[in-house]
C-alpha positions in Angstrom: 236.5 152.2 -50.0 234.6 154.2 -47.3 232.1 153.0 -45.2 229.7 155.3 -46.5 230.2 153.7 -49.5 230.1 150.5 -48.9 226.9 151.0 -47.3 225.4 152.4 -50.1 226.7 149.6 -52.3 225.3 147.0 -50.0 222.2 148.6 -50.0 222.1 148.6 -53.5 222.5 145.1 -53.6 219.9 144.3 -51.5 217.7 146.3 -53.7 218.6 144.2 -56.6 217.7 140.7 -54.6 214.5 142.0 -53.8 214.1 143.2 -56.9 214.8 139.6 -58.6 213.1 137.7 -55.5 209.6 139.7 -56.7 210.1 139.1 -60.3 210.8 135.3 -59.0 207.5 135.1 -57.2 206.0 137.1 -59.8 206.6 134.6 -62.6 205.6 131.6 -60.3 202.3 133.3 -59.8 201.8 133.6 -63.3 202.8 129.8 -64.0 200.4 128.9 -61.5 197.6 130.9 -63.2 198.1 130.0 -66.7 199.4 133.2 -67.5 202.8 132.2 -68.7 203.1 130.2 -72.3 206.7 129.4 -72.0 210.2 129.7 -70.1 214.1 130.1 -71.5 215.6 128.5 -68.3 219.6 128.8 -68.7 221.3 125.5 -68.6 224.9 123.6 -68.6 224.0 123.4 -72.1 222.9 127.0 -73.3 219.6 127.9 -72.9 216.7 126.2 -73.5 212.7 126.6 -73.9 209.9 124.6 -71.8 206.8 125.2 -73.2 203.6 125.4 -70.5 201.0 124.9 -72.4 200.4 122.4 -75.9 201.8 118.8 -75.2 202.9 120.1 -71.3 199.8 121.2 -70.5 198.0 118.0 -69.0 200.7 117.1 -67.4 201.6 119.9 -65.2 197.8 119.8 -64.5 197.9 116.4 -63.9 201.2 117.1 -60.9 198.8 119.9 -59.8 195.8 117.5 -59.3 197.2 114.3 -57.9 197.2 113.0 -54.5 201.1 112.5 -54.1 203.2 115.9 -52.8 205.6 116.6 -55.6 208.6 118.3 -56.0 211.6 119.9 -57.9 214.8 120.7 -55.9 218.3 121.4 -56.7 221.5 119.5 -55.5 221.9 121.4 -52.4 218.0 120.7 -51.5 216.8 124.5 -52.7 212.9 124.0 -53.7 211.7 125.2 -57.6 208.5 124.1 -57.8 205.9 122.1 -55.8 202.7 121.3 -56.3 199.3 122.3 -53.8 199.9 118.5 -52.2 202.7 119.1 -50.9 201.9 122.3 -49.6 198.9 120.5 -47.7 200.7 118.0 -46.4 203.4 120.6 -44.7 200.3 122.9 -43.8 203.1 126.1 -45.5 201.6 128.0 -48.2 203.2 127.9 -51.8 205.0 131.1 -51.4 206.6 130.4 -48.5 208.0 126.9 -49.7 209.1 128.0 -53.2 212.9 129.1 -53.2 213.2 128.2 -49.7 215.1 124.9 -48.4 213.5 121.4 -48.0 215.5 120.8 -45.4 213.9 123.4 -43.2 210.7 120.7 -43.3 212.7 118.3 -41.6 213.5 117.3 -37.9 216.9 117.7 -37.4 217.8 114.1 -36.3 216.0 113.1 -40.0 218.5 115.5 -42.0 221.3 112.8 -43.1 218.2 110.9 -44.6 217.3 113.4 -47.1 221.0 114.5 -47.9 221.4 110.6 -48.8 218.4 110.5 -50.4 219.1 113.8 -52.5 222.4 112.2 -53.5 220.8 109.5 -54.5 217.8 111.1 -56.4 221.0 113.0 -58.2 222.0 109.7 -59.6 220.2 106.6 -59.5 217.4 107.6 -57.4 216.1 107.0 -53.9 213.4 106.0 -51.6 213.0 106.1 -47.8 210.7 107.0 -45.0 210.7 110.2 -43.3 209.1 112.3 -41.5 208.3 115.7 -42.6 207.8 118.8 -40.0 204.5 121.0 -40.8 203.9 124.7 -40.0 202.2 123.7 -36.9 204.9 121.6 -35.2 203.1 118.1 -36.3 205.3 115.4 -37.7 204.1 113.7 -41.0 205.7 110.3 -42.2 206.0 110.5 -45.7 207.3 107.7 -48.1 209.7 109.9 -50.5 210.6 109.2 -53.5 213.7 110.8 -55.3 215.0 110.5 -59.2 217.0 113.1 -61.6 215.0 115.0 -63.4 217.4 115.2 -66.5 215.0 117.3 -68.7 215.8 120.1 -66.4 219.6 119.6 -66.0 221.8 120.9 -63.1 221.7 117.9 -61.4 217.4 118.9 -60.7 215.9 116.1 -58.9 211.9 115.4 -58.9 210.7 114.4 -55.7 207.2 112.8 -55.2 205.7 112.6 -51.5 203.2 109.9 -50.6 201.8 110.9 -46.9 201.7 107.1 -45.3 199.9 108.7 -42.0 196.9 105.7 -42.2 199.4 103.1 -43.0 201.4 104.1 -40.1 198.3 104.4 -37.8 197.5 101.1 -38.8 200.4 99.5 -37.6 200.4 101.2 -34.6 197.0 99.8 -34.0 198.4 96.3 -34.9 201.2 96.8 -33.0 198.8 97.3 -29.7 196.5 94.7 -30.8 199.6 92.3 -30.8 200.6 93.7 -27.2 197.2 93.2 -25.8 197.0 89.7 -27.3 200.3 88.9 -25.9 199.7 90.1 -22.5 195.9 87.9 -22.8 197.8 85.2 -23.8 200.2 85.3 -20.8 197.3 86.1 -18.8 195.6 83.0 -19.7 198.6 80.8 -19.3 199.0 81.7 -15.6 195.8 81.0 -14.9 196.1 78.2 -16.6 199.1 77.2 -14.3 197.3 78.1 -11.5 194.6 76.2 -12.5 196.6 73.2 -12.7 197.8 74.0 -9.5 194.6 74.1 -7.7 193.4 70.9 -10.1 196.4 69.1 -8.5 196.1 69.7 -5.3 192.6 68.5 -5.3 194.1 65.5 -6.7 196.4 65.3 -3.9 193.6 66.3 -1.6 190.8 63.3 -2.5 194.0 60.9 -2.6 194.5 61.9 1.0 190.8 61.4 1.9 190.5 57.9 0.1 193.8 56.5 2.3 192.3 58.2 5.5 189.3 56.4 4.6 190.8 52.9 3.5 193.2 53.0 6.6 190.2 53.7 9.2 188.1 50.7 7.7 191.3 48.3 7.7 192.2 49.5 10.8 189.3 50.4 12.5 186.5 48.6 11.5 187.9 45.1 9.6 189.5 44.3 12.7 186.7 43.9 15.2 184.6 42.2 12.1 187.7 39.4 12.1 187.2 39.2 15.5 183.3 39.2 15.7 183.6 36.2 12.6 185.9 34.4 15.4 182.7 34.3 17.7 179.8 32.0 17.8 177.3 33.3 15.5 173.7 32.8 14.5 172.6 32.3 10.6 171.3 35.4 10.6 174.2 37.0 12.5 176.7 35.3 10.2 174.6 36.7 7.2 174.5 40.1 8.7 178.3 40.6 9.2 179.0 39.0 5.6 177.5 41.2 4.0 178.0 43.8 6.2 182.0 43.0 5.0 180.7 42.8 1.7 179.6 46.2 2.0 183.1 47.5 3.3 185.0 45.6 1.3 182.5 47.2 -2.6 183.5 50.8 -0.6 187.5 50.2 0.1 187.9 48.8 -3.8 185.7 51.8 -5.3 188.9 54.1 -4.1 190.9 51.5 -6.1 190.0 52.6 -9.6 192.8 53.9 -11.0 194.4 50.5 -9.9 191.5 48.4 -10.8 191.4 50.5 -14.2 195.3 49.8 -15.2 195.6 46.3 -14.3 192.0 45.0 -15.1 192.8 41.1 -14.3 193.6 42.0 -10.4 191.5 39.9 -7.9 189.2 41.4 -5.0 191.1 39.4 -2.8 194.6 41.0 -4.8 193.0 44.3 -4.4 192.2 43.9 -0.5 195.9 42.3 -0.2 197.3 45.6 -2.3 195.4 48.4 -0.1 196.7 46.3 3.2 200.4 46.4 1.5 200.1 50.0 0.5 198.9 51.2 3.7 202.5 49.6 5.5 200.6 46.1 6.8 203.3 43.1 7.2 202.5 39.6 6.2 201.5 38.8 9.7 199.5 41.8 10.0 197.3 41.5 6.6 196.7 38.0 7.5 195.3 38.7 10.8 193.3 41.4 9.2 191.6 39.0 6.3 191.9 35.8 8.7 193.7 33.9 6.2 197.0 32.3 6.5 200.3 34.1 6.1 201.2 31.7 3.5 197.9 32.7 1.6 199.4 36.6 2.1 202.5 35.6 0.5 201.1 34.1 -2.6 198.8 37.0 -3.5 201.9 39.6 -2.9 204.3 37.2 -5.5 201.1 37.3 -7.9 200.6 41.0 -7.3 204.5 41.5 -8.0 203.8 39.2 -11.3 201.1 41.0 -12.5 202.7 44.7 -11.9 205.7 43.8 -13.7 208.0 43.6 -10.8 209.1 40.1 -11.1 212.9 39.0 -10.1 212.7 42.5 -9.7 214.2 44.6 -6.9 211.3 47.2 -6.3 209.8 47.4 -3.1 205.9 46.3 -3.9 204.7 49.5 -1.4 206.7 51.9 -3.4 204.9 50.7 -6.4 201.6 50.8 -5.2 201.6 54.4 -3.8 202.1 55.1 -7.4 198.8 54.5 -8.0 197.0 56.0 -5.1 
């Protein structure tokens, strides 16, 4: 066979596609319009007629007018029919979809989705998410749905495309609204912690202030009122510097509370002898302080260690009380 020849036959050929690709498109046009009554489509089987209009009728209008993108493909993913849906949804215009492949309206990463979904649509039918490429280069996430459309034959599988665009904008949304609320929540916890930082310190601060204050009145004032008691006095003197210690004594046991507050049946005088013990004072030293006798010192500490829990106990009494200041 010559060139020439087989030029001329190729050419020929060609002729004869184009020639059955027009009569193709020309029947699908008259489908579409209402033109065409029936088809003899030639099956595994022999041929067989599908009637367009009578009992067919309000169904193929009803494909034409719903919401869902529907489809019929062959095995190898070739596209017979679809209906204006799914032409939206792909932004492609019927002609241009109809004979083509589906596969072309897929990202390429997505294309072992829809070959097991075809296979499955071939026999016991599939559904997946995936998303669908448009004319323009936008991806659309469709929910499809695949079964075998047996009254066809071949193998012919209906497809039926629910565009899930809002659904998937809604969890998006969600899935920020979660993120935000997340990062608030962390947010708040660390000023929270910080919070309890500062709140602590405080604590540790007014602590600080209360011993400064209870050590300069033991030390620096209830020492020269012991010795100013020691002195001859008048009535009125004597009155004065009572209740002047009176006074003193009301302010040092206000910075008590917590102590006063857990072991309610403590003394003034087990309070004053507590502060004194707290603050480092020896026997000696607190009964100087409180002019009382040591042995006086040393039955309030026992009943202190009694009351506190720590009898025939080895805890140091100090130890104890800086617990509570």
């Amino acid at each position: 066979m010559s060139r020439a020849e087989t030029r001329e036959e190729l050419l020929e050929e060609l002729q004869q596609l184009k020639s059955r690709l027009s009569e193709a498109e020309e029947t699908l046009r008259a489908i579409r319009c209402g033109e065409v009554d029936a088809l003899v489509v030639e099956t595994g089987q022999g041929e067989k007629v599908f009637t367009l209009t009578g009992a067919d009728h309000p169904y193929r209008l009803m494909i034409e007018m719903m919401n869902e993108g529907s489809a019929i493909l062959s095995p190898n993913g070739t596209i017979f029919y679809c209906n204006q849906r799914f032409s939206e949804m792909i932004k492609t215009s019927l002609e241009k979809i109809i004979g083509g492949s589906i596969y072309r309206f897929v990202q390429v990463k997505e294309k072992k989705i829809l070959e097991k979904l075809i296979k499955q649509g071939v026999s016991r039918g599939g559904r997946d998410e995936i998303d669908l490429r448009a004319a323009d280069g936008t991806s659309v996430p469709i929910l499809l749905s695949l079964s075998n459309f047996q009254s066809l034959g071949s193998g012919a599988i209906c497809l039926v495309a629910t565009d899930i665009s809002e659904q998937k904008h809604s969890e998006e949304s969600l899935k920020k609204s979660q993120t935000e609320l997340r990062t608030k929540t962390k947010s708040l916890e660390e000023v929270n912690a910080a919070l309890k930082v500062l709140l602590k310190q405080m604590e540790e601060g007014r602590r600080e202030l209360e011993e400064k204050i209870l050590a300069n009145i033991r030390e620096s004032v209830s020492p020269y009122i012991d010795q100013l008691k020691k002195t001859p006095l008048s009535e009125k003197q004597a009155t004065f510097l009572t209740t002047a210690e009176t006074n003193l004594d009301h302010i040092a046991s206000s910075f008590l509370h917590n102590l006063k507050m857990k072991y309610l049946n403590l003394t003034h005088r087990e309070i004053q002898i507590a502060a004194l013990v707290k603050e480092g004072k020896s026997v000696k030293d607190i009964a100087e302080m409180l002019n009382i006798a040591a042995k006086t010192v040393e039955f309030h500490r026992n009943s202190l260690r009694t009351k506190l829990g720590l009898k025939n106990k080895k805890a140091d009494l100090r130890s104890h009380l800086l617990t509570f200041l």
